[in-house]
C-alpha positions in Angstrom: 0.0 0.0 0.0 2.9 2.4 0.9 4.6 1.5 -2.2 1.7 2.2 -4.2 0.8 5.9 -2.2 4.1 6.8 -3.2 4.0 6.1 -7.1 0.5 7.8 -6.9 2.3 11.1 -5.8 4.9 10.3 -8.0 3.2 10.5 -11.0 0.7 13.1 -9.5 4.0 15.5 -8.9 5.1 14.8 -12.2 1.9 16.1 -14.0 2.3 19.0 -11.8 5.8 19.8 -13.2 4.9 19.3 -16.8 2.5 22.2 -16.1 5.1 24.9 -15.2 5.6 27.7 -17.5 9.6 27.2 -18.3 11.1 30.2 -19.1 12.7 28.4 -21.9 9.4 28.1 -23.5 7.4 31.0 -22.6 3.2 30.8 -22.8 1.6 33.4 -25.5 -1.1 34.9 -24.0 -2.7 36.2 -26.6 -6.9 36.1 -25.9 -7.3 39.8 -26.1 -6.7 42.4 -28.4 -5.0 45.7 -27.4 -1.5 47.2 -27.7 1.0 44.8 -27.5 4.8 45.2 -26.5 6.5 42.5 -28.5 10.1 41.5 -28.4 12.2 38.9 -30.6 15.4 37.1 -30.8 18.1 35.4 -33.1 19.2 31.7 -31.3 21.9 32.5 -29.3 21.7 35.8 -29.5 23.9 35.5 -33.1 24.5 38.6 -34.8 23.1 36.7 -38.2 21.4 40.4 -39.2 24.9 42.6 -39.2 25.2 44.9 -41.2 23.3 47.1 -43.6 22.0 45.1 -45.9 20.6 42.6 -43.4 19.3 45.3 -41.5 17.3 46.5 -44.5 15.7 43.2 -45.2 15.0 42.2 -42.1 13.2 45.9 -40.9 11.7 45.8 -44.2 10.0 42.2 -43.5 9.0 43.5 -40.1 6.8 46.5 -41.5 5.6 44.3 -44.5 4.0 41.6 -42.1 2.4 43.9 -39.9 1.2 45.7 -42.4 -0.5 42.9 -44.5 -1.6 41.3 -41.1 -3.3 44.3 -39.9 -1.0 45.0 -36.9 -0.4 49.2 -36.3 3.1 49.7 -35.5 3.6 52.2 -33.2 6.9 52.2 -32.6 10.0 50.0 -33.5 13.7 48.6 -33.4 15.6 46.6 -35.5 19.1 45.0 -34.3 21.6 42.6 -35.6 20.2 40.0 -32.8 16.8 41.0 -32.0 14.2 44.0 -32.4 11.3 45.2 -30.2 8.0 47.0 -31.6 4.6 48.0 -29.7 2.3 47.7 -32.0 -1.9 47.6 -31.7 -3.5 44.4 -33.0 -6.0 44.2 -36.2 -9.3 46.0 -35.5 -12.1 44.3 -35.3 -10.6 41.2 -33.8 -10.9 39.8 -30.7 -8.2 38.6 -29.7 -4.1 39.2 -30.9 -4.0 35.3 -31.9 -2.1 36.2 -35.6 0.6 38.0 -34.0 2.1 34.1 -33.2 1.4 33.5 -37.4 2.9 37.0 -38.5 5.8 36.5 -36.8 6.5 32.9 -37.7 5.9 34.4 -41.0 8.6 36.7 -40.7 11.1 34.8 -38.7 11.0 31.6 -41.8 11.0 34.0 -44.8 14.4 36.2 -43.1 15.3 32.9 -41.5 16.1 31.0 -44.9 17.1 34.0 -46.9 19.8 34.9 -44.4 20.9 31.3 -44.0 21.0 31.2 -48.3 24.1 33.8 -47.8 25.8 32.3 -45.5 25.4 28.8 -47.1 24.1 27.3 -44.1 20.8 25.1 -45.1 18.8 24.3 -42.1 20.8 26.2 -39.2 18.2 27.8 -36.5 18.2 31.6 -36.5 15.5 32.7 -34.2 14.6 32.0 -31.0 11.3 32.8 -29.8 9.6 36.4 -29.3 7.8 37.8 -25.8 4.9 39.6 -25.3 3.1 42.1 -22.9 -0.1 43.7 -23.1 0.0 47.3 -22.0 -3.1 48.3 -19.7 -1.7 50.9 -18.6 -1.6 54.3 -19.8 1.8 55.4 -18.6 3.4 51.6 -18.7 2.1 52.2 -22.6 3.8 55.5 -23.4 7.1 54.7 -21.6 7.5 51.5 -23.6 6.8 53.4 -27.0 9.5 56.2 -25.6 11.6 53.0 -25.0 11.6 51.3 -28.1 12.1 54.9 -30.0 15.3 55.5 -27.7 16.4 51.8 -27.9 19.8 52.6 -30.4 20.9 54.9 -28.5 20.9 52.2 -25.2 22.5 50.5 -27.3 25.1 52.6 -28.1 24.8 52.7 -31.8 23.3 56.6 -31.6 23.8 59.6 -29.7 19.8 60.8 -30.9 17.3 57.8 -31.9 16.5 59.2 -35.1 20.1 59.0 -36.5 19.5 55.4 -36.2 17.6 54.2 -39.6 15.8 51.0 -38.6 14.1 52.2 -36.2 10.4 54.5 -35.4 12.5 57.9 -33.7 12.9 59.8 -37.3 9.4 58.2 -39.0 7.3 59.5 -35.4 9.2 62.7 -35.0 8.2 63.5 -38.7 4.4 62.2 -38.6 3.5 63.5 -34.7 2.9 66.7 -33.9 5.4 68.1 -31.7 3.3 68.0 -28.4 3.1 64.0 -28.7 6.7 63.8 -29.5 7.4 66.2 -26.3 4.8 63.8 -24.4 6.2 60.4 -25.2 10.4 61.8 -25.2 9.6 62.8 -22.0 8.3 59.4 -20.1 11.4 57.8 -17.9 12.9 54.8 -19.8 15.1 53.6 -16.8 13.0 51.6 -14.6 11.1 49.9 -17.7 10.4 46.3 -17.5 11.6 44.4 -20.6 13.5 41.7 -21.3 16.9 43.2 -23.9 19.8 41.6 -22.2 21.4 41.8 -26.0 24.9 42.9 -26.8 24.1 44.2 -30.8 26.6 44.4 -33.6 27.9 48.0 -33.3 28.5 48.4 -37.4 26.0 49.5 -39.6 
């Protein structure tokens, strides 16, 4: 009887543990639409989008998916390892389900193309992307002042919109210039998001 108490907790703690949320494979909660806070990364955190030219084709493919799958970007940036955007899901939906489908979009089409140059059939380039939906009003405008101001954490700017792949030059240009006051003046410093990248410092 003891023997058999004991495999019954057993196997009743391991159900248990196949339930937790690993970090390594983090749960999309996607069941509601909104404004979303999105960010991806290569495997590894490998520099495969170096350089100009991948930079181009990969921050092209980023605005070309969320444009064709209804997502309005609101702000984004685009590294050699990774890239962040807040973005507001298609209207008239319910829920943000396609983002998981856009982005898988996205990650095969610059996944194979950048593996074609570098001759390397097959090889895993991303990882897998994070999201957050922003409730809050202020949580929301810091994290679009965030993303916009994300080169220059980075080092690769002194001002955002010197940096071309990302949203600093496109917003400062289509906002009037008590938004862009507004949003440049929310605190970046105690925002919550997961960027422990070191990018590729030539562009």
């Amino acid at each position: 009887m003891t023997m058999k108490g004991t495999h019954s907790q057993s196997a009743a703690a391991g159900d248990a543990l196949q339930k937790v949320p690993w970090p390594h494979a983090p749960l999309h909660r996607l069941s509601h639409s909104g404004v979303y806070f999105v960010t991806a990364g290569t495997y590894l955190k490998q520099h495969h989008f170096r350089c100009r030219e991948r930079l181009n084709v990969l921050h092209r493919g980023l605005l070309t998916v969320t444009r064709d799958f209804g997502w309005q970007l609101e702000a984004w940036a685009v590294f050699s390892n990774h890239y962040h955007f807040v973005a507001h899901s298609p209207q008239g939906e319910e829920d943000a389900e396609s983002l998981s489908e856009m982005l898988g979009l996205l990650h095969e089409k610059t996944a194979k193309w950048v593996n074609r140059l570098d001759s390397t059939p097959g090889r895993q380039v991303w990882h897998d992307f994070w999201e957050t939906l922003l409730s809050y009003e202020k949580s929301y405008l810091a994290r679009l002042n965030y993303v916009h101001q994300n080169p220059v954490k980075h080092g690769l700017v002194q001002v955002a919109n010197q940096y071309t792949w990302c949203s600093a030059a496109w917003f400062e240009r289509t906002a009037s210039a008590a938004q862009v006051k507004t949003i440049y003046g929310f605190k970046t410093d105690k925002v919550r998001v997961y960027d422990e990248y070191e990018v590729a410092q030539e562009w």
